[in-house]
C-alpha positions as CSV (number, residue, x, y, z in Angstrom):
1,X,-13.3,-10.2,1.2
2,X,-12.7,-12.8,3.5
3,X,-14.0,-13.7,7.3
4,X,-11.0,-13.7,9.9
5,X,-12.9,-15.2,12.2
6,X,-13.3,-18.6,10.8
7,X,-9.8,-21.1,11.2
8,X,-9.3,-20.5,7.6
9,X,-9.8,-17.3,8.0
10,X,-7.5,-16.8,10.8
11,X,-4.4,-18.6,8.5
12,X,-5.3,-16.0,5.7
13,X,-4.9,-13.3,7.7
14,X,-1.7,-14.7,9.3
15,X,-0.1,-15.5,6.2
16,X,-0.9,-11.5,4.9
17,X,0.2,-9.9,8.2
18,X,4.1,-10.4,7.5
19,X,3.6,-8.3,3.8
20,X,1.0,-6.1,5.1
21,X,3.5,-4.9,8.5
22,X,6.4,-4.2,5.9
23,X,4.4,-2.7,3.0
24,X,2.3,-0.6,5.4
25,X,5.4,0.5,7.6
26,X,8.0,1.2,4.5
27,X,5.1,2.9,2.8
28,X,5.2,6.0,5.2
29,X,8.3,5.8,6.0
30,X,9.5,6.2,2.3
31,X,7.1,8.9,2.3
32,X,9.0,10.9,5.1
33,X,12.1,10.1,4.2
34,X,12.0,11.7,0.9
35,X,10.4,14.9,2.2
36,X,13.2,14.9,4.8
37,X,15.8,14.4,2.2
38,X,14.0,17.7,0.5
39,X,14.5,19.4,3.5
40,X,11.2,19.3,5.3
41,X,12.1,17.5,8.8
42,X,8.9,17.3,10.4
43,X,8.3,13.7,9.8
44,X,11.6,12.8,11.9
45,X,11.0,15.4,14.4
46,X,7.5,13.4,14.8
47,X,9.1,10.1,15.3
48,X,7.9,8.8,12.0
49,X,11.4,7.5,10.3
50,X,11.3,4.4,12.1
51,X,10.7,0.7,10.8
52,X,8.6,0.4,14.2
53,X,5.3,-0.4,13.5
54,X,3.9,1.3,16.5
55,X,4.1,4.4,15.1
56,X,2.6,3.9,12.0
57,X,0.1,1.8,11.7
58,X,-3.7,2.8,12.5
59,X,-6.0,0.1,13.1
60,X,-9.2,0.9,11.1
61,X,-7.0,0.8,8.4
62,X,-5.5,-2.0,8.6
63,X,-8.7,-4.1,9.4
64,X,-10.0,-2.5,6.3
65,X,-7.6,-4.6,4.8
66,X,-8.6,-7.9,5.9
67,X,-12.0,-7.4,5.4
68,X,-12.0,-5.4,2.1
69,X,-8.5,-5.8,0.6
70,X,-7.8,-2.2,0.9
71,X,-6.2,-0.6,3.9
72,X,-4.5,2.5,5.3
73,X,-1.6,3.3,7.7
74,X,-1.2,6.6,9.6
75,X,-0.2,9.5,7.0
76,X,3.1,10.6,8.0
77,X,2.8,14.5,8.8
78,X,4.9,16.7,5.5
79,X,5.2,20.2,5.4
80,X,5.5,21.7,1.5
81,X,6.8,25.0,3.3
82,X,10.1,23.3,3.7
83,X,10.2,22.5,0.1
84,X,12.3,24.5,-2.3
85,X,9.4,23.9,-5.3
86,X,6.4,23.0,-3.2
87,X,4.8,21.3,-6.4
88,X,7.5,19.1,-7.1
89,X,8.1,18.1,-3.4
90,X,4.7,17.0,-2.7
91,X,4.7,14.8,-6.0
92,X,8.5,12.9,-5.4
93,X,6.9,12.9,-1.9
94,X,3.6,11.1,-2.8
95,X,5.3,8.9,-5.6
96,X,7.8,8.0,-2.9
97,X,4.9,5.5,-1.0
98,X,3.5,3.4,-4.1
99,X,7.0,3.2,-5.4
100,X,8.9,1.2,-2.5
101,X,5.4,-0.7,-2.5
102,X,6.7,-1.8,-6.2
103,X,10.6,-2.2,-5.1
104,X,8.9,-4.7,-2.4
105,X,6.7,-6.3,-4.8
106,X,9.6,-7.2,-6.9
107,X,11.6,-8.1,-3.8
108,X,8.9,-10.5,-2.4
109,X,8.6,-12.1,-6.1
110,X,12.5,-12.7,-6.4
111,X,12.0,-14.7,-3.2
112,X,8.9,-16.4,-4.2
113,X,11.1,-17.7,-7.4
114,X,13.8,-19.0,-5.2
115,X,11.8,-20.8,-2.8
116,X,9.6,-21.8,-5.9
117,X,12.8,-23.1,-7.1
118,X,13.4,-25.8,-4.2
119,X,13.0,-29.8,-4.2
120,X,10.7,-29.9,-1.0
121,X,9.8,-33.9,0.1
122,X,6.1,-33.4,1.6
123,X,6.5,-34.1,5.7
124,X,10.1,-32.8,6.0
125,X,11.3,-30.4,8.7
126,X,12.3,-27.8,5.4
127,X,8.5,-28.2,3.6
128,X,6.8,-27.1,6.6
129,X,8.8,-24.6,6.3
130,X,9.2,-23.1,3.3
131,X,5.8,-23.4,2.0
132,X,4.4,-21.3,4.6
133,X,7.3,-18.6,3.7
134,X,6.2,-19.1,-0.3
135,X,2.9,-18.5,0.6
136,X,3.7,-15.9,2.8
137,X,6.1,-14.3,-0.2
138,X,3.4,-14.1,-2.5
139,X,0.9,-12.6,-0.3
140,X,3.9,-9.7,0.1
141,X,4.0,-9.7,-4.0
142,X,-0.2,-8.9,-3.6
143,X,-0.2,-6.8,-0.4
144,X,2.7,-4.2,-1.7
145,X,1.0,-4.2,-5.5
146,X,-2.8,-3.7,-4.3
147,X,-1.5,-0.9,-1.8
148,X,0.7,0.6,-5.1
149,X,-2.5,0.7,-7.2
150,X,-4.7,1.8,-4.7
151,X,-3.0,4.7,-3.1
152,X,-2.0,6.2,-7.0
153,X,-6.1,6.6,-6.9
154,X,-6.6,9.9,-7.8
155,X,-8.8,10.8,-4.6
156,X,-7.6,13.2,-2.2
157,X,-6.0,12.4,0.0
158,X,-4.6,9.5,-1.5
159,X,-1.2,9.5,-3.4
160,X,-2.4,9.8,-6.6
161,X,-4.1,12.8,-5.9
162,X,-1.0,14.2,-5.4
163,X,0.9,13.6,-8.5
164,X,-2.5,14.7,-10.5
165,X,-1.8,18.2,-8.5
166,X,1.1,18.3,-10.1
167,X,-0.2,18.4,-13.4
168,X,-3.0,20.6,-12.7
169,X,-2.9,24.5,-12.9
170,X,-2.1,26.1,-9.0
171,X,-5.9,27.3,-8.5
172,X,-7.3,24.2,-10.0
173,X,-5.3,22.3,-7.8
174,X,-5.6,23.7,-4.4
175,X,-9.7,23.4,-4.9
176,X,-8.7,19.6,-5.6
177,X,-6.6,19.0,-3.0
178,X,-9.3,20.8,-0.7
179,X,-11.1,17.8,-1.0
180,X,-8.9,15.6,1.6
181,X,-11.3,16.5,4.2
182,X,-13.9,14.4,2.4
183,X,-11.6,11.9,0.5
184,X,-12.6,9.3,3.3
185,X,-16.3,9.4,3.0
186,X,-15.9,9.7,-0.5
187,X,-14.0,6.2,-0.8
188,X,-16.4,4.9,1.3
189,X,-19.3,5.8,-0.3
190,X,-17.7,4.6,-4.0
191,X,-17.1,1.4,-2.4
192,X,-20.8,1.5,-0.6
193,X,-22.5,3.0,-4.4
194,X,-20.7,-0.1,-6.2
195,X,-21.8,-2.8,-3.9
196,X,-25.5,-1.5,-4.9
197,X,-24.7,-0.8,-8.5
198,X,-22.7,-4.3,-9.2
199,X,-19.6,-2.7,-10.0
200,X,-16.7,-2.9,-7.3
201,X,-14.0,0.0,-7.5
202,X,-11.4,-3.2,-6.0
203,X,-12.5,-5.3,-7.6
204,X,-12.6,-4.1,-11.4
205,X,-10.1,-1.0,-11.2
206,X,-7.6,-2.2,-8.9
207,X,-7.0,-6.0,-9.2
208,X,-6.8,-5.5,-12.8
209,X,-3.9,-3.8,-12.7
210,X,-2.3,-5.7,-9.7
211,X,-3.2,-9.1,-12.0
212,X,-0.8,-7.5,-14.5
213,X,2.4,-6.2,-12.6
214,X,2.3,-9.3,-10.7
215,X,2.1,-11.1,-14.3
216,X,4.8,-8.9,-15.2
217,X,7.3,-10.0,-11.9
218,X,6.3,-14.1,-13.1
219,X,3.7,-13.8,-10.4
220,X,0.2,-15.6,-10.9
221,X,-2.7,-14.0,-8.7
């Protein structure tokens, strides 16, 4: 967590903005375009299969981000009627998020390695340059694989709740999934509950497991 309104503060969050816009936009776009692909066009009919950010991002989610590392976009509106296996849909759907998150992970690392990779003199017109787009780079690497991890969170109505639908018997899993009208309070309140009971659901679930894909792309975070 992390002050934005202090000058180092204000860098931080300038430096995470560039990965945050594209892993927050491509994110719900990926998530329409696959339902539209399966035949359910409501997301394009709403305007949502656009790289604009405008029409995607919300803004307590996103300054949930800067101030708790964890952060939201506007979920783009899917229909399961339009699916031919409703069950099946709604989990390529929900994988379809967390998944470009990873392709952009690994897209933001391979540029990291390249600009890793150049002779910079300290002063030159090129350093200030390319060190702000490294940094920038690996911020993308941690913004796309802390929004992966933390949207496959099993908790309606996040995108892991979703793929454990799937795997779940048809009653069981419409009771679960009934839950998305609480999932926000009840992230809130895990977050709130761990903060009292010294254990922090970002901190010991998520950035675990973001520590070791980024390991895993030659990232160190």
């Amino acid at each position: 967590m992390f002050d934005i309104f202090t000058s180092d503060g204000i860098q931080r969050a300038a430096i995470l903005a560039p990965g945050l816009l594209i892993a927050l936009v491509c994110h719900e776009v990926a998530h329409g375009y696959v339902a539209y692909l399966l035949g359910d066009p409501t997301a394009k009919s709403h305007g949502r299969l656009t790289l604009n950010p405008l029409k995607h991002l919300d803004p307590m989610g996103t300054a949930a981000f800067f101030f708790f590392q964890f952060g939201w976009a506007k979920p783009v509106p899917i229909n399961p009627g339009y699916f031919k296996n409703p069950r099946k849909g709604m989990l390529l759907t929900a994988l379809a998020g967390p998944g470009i998150n990873l392709v952009l992970a690994a897209v933001f690392a391979a540029a990291l390695h390249i600009l890793g990779s150049m002779e910079l003199h300290q002063g030159t017109l090129t350093a200030d340059i390319i060190v702000p787009l490294y940094l920038i780079c690996k911020a993308g690497v941690f913004v796309n694989l802390i929004l992966c991890m933390f949207n496959l969170l099993p908790i309606p109505p996040l995108d892991g709740s979703n793929v454990l639908a799937y795997f779940l018997p048809p009653q069981l899993a419409y009771k679960f999934m009934s839950l998305s009208r609480y999932g926000f309070f009840i992230l809130i309140g895990l977050i709130f509950v761990g903060q009292y009971a010294g254990y922090s659901l970002v901190g010991e679930v998520i950035f675990p497991l973001v520590r070791g894909a980024a390991a895993i792309l030659g990232v160190t975070i």
